[in-house]
FIVO-698221 format. One record per atom (N, C-alpha, C): residue in one letter; atom name; x negated, y, z negated. Coordinates in steps of 0.02 Angstrom, whole numbers, plus 50000, padded with zeros to 5 digits. Example, Ala and Ser with C-alpha at 12.3 -4.5 7.8 and 13.67 -1.06 7.14 Angstrom:
<sites>
@residuo=A atomo=N x=49340 y=49716 z=49610
@residuo=A atomo=CA x=49385 y=49775 z=49610
@residuo=A atomo=C x=49340 y=49835 z=49610
@residuo=S atomo=N x=49358 y=49888 z=49646
@residuo=S atomo=CA x=49316 y=49947 z=49643
@residuo=S atomo=C x=49355 y=50002 z=49606
</sites>
This chain:
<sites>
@residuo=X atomo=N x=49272 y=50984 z=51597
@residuo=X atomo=CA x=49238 y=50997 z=51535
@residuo=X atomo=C x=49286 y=50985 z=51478
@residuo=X atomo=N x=49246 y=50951 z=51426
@residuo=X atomo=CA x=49285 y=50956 z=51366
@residuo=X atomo=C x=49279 y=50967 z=51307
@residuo=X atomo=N x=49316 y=50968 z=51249
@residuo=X atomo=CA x=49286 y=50982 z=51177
@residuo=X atomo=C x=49256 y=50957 z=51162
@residuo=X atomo=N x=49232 y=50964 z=51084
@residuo=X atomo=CA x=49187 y=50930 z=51055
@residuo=X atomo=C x=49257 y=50852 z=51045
@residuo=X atomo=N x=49313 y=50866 z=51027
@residuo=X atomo=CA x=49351 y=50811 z=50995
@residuo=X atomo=C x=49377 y=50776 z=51076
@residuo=X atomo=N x=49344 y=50782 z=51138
@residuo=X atomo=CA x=49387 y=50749 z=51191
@residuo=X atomo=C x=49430 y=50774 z=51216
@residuo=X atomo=N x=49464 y=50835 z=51214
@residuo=X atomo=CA x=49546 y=50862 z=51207
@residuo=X atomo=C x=49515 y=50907 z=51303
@residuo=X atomo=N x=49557 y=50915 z=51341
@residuo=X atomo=CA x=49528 y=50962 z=51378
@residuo=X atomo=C x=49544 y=51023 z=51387
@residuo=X atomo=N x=49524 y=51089 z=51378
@residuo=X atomo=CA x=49552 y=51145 z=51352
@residuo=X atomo=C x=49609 y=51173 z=51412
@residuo=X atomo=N x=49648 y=51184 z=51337
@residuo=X atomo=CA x=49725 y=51213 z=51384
@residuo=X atomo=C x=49760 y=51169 z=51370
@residuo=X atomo=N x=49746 y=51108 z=51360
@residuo=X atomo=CA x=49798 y=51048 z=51375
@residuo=X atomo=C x=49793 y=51040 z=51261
@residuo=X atomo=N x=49881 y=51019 z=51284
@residuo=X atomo=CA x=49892 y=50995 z=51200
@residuo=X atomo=C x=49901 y=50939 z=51203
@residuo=X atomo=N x=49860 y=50925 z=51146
@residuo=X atomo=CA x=49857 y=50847 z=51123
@residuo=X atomo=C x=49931 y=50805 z=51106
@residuo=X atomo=N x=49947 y=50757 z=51129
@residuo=X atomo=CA x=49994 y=50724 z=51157
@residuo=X atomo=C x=49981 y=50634 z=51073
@residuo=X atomo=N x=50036 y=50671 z=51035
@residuo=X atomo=CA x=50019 y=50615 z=50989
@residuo=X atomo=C x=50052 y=50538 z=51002
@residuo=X atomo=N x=50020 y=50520 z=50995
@residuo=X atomo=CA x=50082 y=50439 z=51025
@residuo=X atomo=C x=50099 y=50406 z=50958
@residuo=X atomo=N x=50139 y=50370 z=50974
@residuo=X atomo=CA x=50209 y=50350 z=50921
@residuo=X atomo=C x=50165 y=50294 z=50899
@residuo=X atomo=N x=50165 y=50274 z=50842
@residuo=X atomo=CA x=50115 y=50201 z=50810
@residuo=X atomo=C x=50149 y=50129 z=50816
@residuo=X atomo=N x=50121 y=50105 z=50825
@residuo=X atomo=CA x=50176 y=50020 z=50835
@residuo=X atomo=C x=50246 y=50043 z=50808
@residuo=X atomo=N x=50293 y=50047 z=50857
@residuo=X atomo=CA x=50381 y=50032 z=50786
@residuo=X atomo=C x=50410 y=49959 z=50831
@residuo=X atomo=N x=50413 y=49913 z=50817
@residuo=X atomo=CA x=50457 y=49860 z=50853
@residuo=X atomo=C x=50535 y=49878 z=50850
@residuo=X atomo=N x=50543 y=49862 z=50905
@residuo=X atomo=CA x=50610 y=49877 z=50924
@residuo=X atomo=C x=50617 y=49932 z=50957
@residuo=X atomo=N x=50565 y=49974 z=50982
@residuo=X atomo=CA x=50597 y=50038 z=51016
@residuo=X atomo=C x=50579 y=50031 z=51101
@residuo=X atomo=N x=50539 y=49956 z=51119
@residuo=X atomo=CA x=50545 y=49952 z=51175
@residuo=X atomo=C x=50581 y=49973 z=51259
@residuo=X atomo=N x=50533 y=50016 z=51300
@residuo=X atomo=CA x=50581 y=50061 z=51335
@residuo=X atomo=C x=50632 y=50118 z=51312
@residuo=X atomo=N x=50634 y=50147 z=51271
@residuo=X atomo=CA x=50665 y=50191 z=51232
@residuo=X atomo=C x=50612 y=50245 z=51229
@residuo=X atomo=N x=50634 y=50313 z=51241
@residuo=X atomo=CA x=50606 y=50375 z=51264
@residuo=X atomo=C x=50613 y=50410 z=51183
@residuo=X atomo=N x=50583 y=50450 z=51162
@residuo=X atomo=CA x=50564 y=50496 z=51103
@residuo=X atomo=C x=50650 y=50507 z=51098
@residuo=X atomo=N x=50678 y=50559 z=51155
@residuo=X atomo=CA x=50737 y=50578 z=51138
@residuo=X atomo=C x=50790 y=50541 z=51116
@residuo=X atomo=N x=50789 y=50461 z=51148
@residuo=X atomo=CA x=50831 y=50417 z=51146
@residuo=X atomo=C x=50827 y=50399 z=51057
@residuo=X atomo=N x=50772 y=50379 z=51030
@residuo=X atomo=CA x=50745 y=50362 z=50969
@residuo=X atomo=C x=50769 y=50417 z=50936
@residuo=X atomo=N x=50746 y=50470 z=50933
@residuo=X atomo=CA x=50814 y=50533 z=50902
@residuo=X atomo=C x=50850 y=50537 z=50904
@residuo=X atomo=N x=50903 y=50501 z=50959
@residuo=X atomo=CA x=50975 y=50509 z=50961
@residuo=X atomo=C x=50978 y=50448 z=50921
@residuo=X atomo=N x=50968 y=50396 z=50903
@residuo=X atomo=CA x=50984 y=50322 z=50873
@residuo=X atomo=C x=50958 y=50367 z=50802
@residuo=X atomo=N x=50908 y=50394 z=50792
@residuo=X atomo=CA x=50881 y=50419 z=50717
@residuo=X atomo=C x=50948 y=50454 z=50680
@residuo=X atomo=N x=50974 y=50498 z=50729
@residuo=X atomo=CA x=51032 y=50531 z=50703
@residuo=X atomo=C x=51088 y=50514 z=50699
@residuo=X atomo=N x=51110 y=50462 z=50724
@residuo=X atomo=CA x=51143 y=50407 z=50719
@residuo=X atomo=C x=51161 y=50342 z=50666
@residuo=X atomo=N x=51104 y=50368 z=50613
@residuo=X atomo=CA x=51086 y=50331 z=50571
@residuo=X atomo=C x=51045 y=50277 z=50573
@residuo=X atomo=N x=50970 y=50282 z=50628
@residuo=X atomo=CA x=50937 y=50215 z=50640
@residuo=X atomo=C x=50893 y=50242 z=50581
@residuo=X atomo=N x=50860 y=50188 z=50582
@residuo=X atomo=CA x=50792 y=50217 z=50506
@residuo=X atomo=C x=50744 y=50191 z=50529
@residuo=X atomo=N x=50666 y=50190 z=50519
@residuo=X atomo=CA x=50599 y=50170 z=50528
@residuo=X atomo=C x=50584 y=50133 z=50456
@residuo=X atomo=N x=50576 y=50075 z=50464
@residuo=X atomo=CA x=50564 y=50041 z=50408
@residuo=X atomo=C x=50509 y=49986 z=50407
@residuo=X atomo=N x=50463 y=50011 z=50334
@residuo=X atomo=CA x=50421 y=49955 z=50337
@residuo=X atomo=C x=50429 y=49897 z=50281
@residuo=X atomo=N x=50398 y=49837 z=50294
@residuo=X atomo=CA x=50414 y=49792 z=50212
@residuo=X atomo=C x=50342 y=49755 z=50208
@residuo=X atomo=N x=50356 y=49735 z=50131
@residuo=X atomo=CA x=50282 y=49706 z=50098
@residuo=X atomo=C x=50295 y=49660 z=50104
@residuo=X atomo=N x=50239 y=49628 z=50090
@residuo=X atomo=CA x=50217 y=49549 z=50091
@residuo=X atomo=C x=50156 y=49560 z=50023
@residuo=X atomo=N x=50152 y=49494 z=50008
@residuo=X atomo=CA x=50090 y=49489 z=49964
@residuo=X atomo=C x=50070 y=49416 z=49967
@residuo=X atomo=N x=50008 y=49377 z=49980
@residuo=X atomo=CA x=49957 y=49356 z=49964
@residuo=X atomo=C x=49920 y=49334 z=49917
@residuo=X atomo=N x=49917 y=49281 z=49880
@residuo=X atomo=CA x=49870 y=49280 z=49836
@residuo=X atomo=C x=49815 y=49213 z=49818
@residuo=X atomo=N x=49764 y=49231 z=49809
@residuo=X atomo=CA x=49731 y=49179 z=49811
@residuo=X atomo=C x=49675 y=49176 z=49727
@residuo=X atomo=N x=49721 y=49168 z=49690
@residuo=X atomo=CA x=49705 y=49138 z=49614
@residuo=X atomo=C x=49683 y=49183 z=49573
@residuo=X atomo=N x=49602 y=49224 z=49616
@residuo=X atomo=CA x=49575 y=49276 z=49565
@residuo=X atomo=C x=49595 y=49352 z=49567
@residuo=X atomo=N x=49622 y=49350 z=49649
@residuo=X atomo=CA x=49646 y=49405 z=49686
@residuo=X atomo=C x=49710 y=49394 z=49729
@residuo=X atomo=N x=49748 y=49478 z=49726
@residuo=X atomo=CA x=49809 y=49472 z=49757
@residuo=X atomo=C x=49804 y=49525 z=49846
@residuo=X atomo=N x=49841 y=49512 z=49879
@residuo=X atomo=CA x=49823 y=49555 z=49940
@residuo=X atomo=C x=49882 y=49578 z=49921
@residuo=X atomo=N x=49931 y=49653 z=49948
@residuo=X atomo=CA x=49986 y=49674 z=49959
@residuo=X atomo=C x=49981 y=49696 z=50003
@residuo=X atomo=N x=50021 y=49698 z=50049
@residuo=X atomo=CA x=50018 y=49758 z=50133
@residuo=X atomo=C x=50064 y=49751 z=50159
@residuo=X atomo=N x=50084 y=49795 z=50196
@residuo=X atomo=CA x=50148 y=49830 z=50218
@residuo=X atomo=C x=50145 y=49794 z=50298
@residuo=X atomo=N x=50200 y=49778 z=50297
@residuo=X atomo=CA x=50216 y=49780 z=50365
@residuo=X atomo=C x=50225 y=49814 z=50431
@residuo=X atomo=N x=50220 y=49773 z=50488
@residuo=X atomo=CA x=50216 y=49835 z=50548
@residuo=X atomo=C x=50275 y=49887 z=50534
@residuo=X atomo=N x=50279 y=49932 z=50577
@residuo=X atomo=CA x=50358 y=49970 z=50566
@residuo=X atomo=C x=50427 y=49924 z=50628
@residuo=X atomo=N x=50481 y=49948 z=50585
@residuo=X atomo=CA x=50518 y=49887 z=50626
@residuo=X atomo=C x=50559 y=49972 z=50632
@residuo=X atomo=N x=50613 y=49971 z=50706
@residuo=X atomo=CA x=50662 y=50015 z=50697
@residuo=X atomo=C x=50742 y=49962 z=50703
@residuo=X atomo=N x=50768 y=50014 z=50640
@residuo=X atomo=CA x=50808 y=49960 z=50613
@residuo=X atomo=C x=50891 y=50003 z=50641
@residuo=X atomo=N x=50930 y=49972 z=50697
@residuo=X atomo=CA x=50988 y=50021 z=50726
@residuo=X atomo=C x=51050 y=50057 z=50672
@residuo=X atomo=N x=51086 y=50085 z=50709
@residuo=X atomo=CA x=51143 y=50089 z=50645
@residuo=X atomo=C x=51183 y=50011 z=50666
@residuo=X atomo=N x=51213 y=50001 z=50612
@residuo=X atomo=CA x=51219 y=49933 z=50609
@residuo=X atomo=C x=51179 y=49875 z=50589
@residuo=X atomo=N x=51123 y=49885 z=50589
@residuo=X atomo=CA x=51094 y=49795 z=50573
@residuo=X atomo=C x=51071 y=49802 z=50517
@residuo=X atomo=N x=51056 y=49747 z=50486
@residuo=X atomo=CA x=51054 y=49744 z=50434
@residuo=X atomo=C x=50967 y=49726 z=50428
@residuo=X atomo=N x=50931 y=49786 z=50401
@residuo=X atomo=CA x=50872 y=49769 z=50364
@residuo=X atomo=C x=50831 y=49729 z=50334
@residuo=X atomo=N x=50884 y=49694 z=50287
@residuo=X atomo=CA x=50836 y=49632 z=50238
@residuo=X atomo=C x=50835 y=49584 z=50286
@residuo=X atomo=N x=50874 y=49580 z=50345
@residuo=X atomo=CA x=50850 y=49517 z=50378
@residuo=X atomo=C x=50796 y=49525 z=50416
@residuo=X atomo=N x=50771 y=49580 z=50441
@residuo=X atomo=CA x=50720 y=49577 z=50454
@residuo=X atomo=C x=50668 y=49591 z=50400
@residuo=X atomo=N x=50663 y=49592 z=50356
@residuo=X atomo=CA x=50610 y=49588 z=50299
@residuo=X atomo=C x=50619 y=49521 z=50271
@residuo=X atomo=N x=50650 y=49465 z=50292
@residuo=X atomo=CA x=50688 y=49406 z=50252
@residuo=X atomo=C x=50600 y=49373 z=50280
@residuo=X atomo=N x=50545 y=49366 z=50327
@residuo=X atomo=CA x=50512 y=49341 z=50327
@residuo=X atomo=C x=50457 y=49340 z=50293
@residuo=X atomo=N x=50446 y=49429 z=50302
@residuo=X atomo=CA x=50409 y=49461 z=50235
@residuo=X atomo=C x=50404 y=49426 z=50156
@residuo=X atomo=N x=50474 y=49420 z=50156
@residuo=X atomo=CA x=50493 y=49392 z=50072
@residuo=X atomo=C x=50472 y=49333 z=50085
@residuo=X atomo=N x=50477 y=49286 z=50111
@residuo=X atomo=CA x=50453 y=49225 z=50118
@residuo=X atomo=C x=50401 y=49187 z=50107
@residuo=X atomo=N x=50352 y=49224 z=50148
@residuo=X atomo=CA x=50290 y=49239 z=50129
@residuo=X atomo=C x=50248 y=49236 z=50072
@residuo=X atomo=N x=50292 y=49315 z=50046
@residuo=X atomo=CA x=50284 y=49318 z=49957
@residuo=X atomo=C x=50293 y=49281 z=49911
@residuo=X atomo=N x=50358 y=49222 z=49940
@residuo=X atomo=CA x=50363 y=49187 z=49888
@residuo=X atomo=C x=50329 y=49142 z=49894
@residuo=X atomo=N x=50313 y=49099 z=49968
@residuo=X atomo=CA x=50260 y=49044 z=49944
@residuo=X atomo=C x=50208 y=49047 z=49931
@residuo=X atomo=N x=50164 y=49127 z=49949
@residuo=X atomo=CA x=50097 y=49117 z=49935
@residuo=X atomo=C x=50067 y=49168 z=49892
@residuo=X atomo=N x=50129 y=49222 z=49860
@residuo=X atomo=CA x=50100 y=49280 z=49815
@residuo=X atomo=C x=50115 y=49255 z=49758
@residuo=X atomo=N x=50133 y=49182 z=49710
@residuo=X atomo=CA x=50125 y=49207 z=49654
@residuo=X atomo=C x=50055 y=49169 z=49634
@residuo=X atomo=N x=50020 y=49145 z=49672
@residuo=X atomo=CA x=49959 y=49103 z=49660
@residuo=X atomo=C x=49904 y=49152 z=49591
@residuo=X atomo=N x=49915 y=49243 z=49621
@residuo=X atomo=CA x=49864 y=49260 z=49603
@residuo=X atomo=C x=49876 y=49261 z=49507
@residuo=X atomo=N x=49825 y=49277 z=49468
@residuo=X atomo=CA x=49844 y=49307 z=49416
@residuo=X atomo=C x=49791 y=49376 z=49404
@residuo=X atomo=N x=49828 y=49395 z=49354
@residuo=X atomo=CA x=49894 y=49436 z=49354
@residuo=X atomo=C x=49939 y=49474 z=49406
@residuo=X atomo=N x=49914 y=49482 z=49450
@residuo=X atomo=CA x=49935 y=49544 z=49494
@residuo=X atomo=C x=49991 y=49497 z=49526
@residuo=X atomo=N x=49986 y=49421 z=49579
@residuo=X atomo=CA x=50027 y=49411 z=49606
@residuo=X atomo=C x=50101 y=49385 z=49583
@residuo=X atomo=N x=50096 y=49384 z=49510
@residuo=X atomo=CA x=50146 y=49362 z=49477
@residuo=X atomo=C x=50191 y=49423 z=49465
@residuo=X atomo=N x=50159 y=49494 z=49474
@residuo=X atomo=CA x=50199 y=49560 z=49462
@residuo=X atomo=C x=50193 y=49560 z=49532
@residuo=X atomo=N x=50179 y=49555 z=49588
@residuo=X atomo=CA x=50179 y=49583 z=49651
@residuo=X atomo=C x=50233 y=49556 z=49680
@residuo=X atomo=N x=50242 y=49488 z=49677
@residuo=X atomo=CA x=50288 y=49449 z=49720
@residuo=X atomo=C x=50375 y=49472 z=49677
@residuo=X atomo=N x=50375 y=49459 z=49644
@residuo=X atomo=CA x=50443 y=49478 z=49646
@residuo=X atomo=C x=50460 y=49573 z=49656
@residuo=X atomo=N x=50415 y=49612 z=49642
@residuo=X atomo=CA x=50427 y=49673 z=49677
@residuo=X atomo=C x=50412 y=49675 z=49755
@residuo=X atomo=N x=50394 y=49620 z=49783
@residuo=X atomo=CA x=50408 y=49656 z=49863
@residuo=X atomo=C x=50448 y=49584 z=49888
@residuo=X atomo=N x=50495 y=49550 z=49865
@residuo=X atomo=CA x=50537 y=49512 z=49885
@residuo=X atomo=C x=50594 y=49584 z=49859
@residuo=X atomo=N x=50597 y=49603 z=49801
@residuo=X atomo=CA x=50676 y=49647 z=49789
@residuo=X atomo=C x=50653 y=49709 z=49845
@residuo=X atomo=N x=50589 y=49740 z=49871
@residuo=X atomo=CA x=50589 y=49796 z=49911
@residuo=X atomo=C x=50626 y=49791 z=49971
@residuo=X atomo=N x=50619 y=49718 z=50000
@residuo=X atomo=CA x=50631 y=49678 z=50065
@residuo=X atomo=C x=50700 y=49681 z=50065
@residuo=X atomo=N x=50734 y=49644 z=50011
@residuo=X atomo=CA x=50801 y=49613 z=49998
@residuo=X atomo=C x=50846 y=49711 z=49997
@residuo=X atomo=N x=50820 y=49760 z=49980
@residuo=X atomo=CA x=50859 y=49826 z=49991
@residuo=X atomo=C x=50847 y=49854 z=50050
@residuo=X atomo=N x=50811 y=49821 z=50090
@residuo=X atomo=CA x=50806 y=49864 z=50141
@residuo=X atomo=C x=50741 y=49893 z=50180
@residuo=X atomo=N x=50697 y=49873 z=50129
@residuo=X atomo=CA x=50610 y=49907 z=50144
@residuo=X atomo=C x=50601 y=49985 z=50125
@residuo=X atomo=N x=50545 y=49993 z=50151
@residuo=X atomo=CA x=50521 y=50082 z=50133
@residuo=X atomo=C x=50529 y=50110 z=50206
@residuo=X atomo=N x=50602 y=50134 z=50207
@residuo=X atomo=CA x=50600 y=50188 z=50243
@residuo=X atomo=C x=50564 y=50233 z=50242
@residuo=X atomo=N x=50531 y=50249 z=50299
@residuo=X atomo=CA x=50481 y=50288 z=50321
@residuo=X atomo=C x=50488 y=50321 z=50389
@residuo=X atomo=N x=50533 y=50327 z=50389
@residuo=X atomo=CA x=50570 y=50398 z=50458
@residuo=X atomo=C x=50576 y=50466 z=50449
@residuo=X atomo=N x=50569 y=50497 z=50393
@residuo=X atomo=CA x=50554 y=50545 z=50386
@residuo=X atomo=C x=50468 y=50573 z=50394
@residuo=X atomo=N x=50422 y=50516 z=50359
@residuo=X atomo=CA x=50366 y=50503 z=50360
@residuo=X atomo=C x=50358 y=50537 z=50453
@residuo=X atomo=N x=50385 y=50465 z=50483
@residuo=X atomo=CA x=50352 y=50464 z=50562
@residuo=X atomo=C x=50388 y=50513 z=50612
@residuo=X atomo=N x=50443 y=50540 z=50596
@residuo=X atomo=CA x=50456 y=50602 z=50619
@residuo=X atomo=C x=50450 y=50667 z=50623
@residuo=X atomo=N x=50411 y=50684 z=50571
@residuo=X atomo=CA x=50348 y=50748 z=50540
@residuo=X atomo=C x=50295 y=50732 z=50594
@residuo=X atomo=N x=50266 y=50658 z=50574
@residuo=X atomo=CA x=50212 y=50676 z=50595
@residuo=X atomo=C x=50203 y=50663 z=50671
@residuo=X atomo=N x=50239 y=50628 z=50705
@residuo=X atomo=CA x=50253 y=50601 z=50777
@residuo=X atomo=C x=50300 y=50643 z=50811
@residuo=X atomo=N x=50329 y=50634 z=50798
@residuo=X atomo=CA x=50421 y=50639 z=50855
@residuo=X atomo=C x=50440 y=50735 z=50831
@residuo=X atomo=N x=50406 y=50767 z=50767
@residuo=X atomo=CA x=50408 y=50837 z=50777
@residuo=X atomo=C x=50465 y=50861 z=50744
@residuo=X atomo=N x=50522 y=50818 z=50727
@residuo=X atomo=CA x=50566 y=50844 z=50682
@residuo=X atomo=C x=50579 y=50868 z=50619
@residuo=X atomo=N x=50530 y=50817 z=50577
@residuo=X atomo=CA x=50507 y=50820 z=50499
@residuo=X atomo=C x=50615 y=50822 z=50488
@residuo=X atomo=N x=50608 y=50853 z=50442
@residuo=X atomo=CA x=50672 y=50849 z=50367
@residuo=X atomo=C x=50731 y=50875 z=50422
@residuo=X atomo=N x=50730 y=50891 z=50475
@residuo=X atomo=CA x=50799 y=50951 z=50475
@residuo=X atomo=C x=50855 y=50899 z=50478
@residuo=X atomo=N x=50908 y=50935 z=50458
@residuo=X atomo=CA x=50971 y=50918 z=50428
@residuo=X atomo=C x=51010 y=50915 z=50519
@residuo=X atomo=N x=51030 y=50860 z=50533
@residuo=X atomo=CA x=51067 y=50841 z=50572
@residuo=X atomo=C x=51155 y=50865 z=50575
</sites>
């Protein structure tokens, strides 16, 4: 028997981790130990545009180790942006060069984000 939401009583709902590339075979704890380590969860923009209208959207999440370097993996993202986001007006002409400089620092870390709400740690101080 089960709830109204699917869940079966007694049993706790078991949240699963959302696409992150790069954490292949890597266990929750392991990904916490690299998190504290200084790995980060990072996403990057791209933008789109096609003359009357601009698209912007974020990229999958990438996990980025201690050590590597970020903008290279957002270096495709930017790419993107540049050949095909400044088509739009107005928007892709302000869009594209703000998510080529988001890319080029690093992206929007978002590990604090996915560790609240996934992995259960939220903010604590390491």
């Amino acid at each position: 028997m089960t709830t109204s939401g699917g869940q079966i009583p007694g049993q706790e709902a078991v949240q699963k981790l959302p696409l992150i590339l790069g954490i292949a075979g890597v266990s929750r704890q392991e990904l916490e130990d690299e998190i504290a380590q200084g790995g980060r969860l990072v996403s990057f923009e791209y933008c789109i545009s096609f003359l009357i209208f601009t698209l912007r959207h974020s990229s999958p999440i990438f996990f980025i180790r201690p050590g590597q370097w970020a903008w290279a993996r957002g270096l495709p993202f930017s790419l993107v942006s540049l050949v095909l986001g400044w088509w739009g007006v107005p928007w892709g002409v302000v869009y594209t060069p703000l998510t080529i400089l988001a890319n080029s620092l690093g992206g929007r870390d978002i590990t604090a984000e996915i560790r609240s709400q996934f992995l259960g740690s939220g903010n604590e101080a390491s």
